[in-house]
C-alpha atoms as one frame of an Amber mdcrd trajectory, in Angstrom:
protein
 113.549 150.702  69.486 112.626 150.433  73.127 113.262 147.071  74.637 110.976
 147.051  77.364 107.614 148.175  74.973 109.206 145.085  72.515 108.960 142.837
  75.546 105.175 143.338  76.522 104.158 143.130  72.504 105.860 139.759  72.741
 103.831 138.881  75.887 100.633 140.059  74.346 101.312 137.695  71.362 102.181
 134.778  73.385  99.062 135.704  75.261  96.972 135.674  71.853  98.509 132.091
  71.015  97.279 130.702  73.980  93.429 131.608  73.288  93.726 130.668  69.909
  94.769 126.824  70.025  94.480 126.835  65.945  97.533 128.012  65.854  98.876
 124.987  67.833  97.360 123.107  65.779  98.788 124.136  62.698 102.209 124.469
  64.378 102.456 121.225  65.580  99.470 118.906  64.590  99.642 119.912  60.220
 103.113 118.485  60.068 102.824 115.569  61.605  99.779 114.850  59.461 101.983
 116.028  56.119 104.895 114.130  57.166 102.431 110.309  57.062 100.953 111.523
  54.165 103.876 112.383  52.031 106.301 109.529  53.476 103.747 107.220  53.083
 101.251 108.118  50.254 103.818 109.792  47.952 106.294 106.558  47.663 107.758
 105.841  44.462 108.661 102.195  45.174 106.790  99.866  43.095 106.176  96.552
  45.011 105.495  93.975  43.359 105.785  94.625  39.372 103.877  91.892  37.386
 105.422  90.481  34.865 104.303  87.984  32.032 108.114  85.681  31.183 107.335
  84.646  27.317 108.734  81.005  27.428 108.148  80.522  23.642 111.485  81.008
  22.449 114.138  79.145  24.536 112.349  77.410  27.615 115.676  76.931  28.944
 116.851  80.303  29.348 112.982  81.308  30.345 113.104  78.950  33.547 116.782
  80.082  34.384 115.400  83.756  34.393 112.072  82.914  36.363 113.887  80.946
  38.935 116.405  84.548  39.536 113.365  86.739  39.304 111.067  84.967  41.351
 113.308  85.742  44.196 113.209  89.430  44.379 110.004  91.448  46.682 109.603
  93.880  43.603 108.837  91.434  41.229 105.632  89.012  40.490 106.550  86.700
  37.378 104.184  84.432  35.184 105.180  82.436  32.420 102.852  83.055  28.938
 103.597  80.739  26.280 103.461  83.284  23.562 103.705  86.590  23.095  99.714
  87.405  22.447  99.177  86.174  25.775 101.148  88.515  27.409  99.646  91.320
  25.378  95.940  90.484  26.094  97.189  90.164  29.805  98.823  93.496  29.482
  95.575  95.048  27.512  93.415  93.707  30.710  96.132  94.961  33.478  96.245
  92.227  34.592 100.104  92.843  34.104 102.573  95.940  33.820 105.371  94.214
  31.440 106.449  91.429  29.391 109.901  89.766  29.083 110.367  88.311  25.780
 113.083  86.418  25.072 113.759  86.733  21.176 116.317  83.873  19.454 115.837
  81.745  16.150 119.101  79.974  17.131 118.080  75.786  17.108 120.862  75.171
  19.768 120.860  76.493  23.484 124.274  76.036  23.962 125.097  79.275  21.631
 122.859  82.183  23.038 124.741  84.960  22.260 123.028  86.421  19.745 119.635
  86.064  21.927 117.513  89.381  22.465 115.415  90.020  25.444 112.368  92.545
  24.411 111.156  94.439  27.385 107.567  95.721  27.258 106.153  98.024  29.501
 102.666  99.251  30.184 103.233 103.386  29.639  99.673 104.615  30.832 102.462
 105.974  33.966 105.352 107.433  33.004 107.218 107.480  36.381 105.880 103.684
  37.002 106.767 102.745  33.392 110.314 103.774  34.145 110.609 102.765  37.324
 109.164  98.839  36.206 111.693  99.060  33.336 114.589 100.158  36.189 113.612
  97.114  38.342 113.517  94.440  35.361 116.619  95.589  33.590 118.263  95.470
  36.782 117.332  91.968  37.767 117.680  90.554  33.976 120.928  92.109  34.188
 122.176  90.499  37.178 120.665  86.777  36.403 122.627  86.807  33.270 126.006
  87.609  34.845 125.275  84.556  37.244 127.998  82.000  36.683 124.973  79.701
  35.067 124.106  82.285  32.263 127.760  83.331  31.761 128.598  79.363  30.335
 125.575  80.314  27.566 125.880  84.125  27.381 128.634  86.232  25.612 127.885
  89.290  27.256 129.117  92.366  28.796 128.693  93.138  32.014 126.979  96.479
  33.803 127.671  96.760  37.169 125.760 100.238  38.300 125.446 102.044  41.822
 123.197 104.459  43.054 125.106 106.522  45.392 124.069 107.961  48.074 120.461
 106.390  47.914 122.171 102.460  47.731 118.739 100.839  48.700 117.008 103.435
  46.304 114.242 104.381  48.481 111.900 107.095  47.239 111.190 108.206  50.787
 114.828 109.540  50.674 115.253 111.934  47.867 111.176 112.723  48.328 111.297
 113.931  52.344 114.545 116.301  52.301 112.476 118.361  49.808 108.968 117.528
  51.037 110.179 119.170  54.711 110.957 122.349  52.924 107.150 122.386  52.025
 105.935 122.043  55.334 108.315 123.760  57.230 107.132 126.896  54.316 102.911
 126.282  54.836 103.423 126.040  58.650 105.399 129.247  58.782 104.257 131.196
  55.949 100.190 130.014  56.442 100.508 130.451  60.295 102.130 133.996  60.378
  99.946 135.559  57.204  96.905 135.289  59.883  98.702 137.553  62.568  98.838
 141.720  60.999  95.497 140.758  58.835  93.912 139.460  62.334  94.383 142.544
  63.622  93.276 144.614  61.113  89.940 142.702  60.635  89.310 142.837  64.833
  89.850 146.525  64.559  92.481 146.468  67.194  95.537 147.237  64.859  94.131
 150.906  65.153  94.792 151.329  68.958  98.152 149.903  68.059  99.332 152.058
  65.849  97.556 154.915  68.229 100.427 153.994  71.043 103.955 154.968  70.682
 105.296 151.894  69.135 107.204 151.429  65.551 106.969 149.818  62.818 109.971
 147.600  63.423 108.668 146.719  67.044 105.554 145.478  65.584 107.196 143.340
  63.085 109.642 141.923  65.736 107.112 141.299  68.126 104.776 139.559  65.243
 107.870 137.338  64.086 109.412 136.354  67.679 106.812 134.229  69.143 105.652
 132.616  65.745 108.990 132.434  64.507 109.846 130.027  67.966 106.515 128.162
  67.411 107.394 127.484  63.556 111.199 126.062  64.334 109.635 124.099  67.223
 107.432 122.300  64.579 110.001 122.505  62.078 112.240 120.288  64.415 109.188
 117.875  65.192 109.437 117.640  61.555 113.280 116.340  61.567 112.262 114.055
  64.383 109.343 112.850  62.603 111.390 111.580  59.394 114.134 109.825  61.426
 111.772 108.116  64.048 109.123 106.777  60.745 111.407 106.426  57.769 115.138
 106.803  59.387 116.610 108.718  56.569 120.712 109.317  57.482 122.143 112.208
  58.110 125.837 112.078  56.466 126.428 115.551  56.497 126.990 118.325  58.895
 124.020 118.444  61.549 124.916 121.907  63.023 124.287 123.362  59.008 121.137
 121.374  58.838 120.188 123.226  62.333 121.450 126.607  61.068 119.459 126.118
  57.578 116.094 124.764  59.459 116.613 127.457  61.776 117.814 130.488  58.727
 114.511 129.187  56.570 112.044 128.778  59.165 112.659 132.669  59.693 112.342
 133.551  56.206 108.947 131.653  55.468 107.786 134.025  59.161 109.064 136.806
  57.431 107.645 135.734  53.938 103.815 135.089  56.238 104.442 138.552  57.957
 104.879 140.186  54.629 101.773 138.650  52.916  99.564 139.672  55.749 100.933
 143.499  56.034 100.088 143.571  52.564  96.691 141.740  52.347  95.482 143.422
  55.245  92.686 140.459  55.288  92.627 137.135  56.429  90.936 135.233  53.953
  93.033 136.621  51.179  96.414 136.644  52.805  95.682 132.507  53.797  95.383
 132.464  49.740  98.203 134.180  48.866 100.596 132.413  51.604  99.443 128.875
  49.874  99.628 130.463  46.411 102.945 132.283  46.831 104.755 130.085  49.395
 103.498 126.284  49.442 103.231 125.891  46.048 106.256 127.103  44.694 107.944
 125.146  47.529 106.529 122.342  46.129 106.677 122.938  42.146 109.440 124.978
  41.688 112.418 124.100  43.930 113.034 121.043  42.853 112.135 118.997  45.629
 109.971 116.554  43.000 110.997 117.953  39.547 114.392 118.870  38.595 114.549
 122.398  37.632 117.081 121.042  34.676 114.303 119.387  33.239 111.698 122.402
  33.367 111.622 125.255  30.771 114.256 128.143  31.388 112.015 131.101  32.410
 110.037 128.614  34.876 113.825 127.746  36.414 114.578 131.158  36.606 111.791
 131.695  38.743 112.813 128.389  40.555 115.999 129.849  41.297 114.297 132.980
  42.385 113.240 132.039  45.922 114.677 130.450  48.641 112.747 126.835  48.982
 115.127 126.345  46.143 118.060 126.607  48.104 117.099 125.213  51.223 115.943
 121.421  49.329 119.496 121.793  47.931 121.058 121.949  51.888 118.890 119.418
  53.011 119.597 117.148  50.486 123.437 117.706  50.991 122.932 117.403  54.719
 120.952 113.877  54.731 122.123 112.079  51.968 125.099 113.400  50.294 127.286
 115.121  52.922 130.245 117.882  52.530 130.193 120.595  50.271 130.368 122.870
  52.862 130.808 125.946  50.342 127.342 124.830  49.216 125.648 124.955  52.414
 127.401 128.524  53.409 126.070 130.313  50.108 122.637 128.417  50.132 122.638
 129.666  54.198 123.357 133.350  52.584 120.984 133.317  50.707 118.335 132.614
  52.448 119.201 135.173  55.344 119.423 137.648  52.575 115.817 136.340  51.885
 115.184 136.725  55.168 116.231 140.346  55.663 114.639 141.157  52.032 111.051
 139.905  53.773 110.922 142.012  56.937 111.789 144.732  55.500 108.914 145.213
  53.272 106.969 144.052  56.198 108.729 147.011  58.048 107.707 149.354  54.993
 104.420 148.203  54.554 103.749 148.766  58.131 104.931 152.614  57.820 103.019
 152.991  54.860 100.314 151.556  56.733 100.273 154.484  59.208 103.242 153.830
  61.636 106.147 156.323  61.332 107.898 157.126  64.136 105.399 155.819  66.732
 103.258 157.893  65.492  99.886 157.623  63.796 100.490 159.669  60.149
């Protein structure tokens, strides 16, 4: 490999980047769009759910609970005097849930055998179980107010949710979401470069000169490998200026794994377009085989545990996998350093594994040697 020829194909690349400003665009303009639309427009948090508070039971207890509910953002309650109200409420939407409080008993100062019937509107799983979360939570800690406890014989459930305490969506959705566009600005931006080429008809001079294949590759994955980790790290910023996730864990093994996967999903764009050999195709194929998968199978929004074993398998197949693991470790959870070191493996492996078929491709291609074959 000849340093000097590898420095002038990096200067003609740089020189390529500055006519085309779409790759600045998708470099640097893409994530900052993806970053508002999934911190804002992919939120989990419910706010408010609407409630219908059955009173027709035991008004006393009923007006105890409203007057704890009433106080928390996530919650809207209206008292129904009877349980077909709530439902025809519920049938409308004009409500997602009713609290019914169920006891016979004639005298309020014995409740303990009272029943509280939670109904939820199910047309949304995830906001079904969320709306349940938020209402079992609350019920739960009116009736282990001093007040209730006098009336109540009850246990009581004290739960945490570490490392997430205030439970905010945006911070187990933007660790993994990050991943994705950190994969579709590499992977998208770099399967344009060999296929560009190729389609201008001046990858044939190229391979005319004396270069190799591994000087082309280099030169191709320098520059847009620099320009992906620059918006990979406007990325990071992004997150902590909008939504100010923490970082508890080790920030030089975020850096290294930001830095380790940006490469790979350069190599991984690199590859598709030595093997598409045309734009339009290899832009397909970099959302099809890269973004996606990032997305579905790494477990950034689904847990691969709860997935079927041969789609897991594939899951654990490719390295978005293990970099939403890091960054999840890094922001929220910190330590497990042995963790980060074989997740960081990995994906270097991946990273080697991609630029070499690049390398072969490129050979195959008709560059051997420097020469043309």
């Amino acid at each position: 490999m000849n340093l000097l020829r590898l420095k002038y194909l990096i200067k003609k690349e740089i020189e390529q980047i500055n006519k085309d400003k779409s790759i600045l665009i998708i470099a640097f303009v893409v994530p900052f769009l993806l970053i508002l639309i999934y911190g804002y427009g992919m939120s989990m948090d419910i706010k408010p759910v609407k409630a219908a508070l059955v009173c027709e039971n035991n008004a006393s207890l009923a007006t105890l609970l409203q007057s704890r509910l009433q106080g928390s953002d996530y919650l809207k309650i209206q008292n129904v005097f009877t349980h077909q109200e709530g439902e025809e409420l519920l049938n409308r939407h004009k409500i997602d849930a009713i609290v019914d409080i169920k006891s016979n008993l004639k005298s309020k100062k014995d409740l303990s055998d009272t029943e509280i019937l939670i109904t939820i509107d199910g047309t949304s799983g995830i906001f079904g179980i969320t709306a349940q979360s938020y209402l079992q939570q609350a019920i739960s800690q009116a009736l282990s107010s001093d007040n209730t406890k006098s009336l109540i014989k009850s246990v009581e459930l004290i739960s945490r949710n570490w490392f997430n305490e205030a439970n905010i969506s945006n911070r187990y959705i933007l660790p993994g979401q990050t991943v994705g566009i950190i994969t579709l600005v590499g992977a998208f931006m770099c399967s344009l470069v060999i296929a560009r080429e190729i389609n201008r008809g001046t990858f044939e001079s190229l391979i005319a000169s004396n270069v190799t294949a591994i000087e082309i590759m280099l030169s191709k994955t320098i520059p847009y490998f620099v320009m992906s980790l620059w918006g990979s790290f406007l990325t990071l910023i992004l997150i902590e200026i909008l939504f100010a996730i923490p970082i508890r864990g080790s920030v030089i093994f975020l850096i290294l794994t930001v830095s380790a996967y940006t490469l790979s999903s350069t190599s991984l764009g690199l590859f598709i377009s030595a093997l598409m050999k045309d734009q339009f195709l290899a832009t397909e194929y970099a959302i099809l085989l890269s973004f996606l998968p990032a997305i579905l199978l790494s477990g950034s929004l689904f847990d691969l545990r709860s997935v079927p074993d041969f789609i897991a398998f594939i899951g654990y197949l490719i390295p978005p996998t293990y970099a939403v693991e890091s960054f999840r470790i890094c922001f929220l959870s910190g330590g497990n350093t042995d963790t980060l070191l074989i997740n960081l493996a990995i994906i270097i492996f991946y990273v080697v594994f991609f630029s070499a078929l690049t390398v072969f491709l490129l050979k195959r291609g008709g560059i051997k040697g420097g020469r043309h074959v």
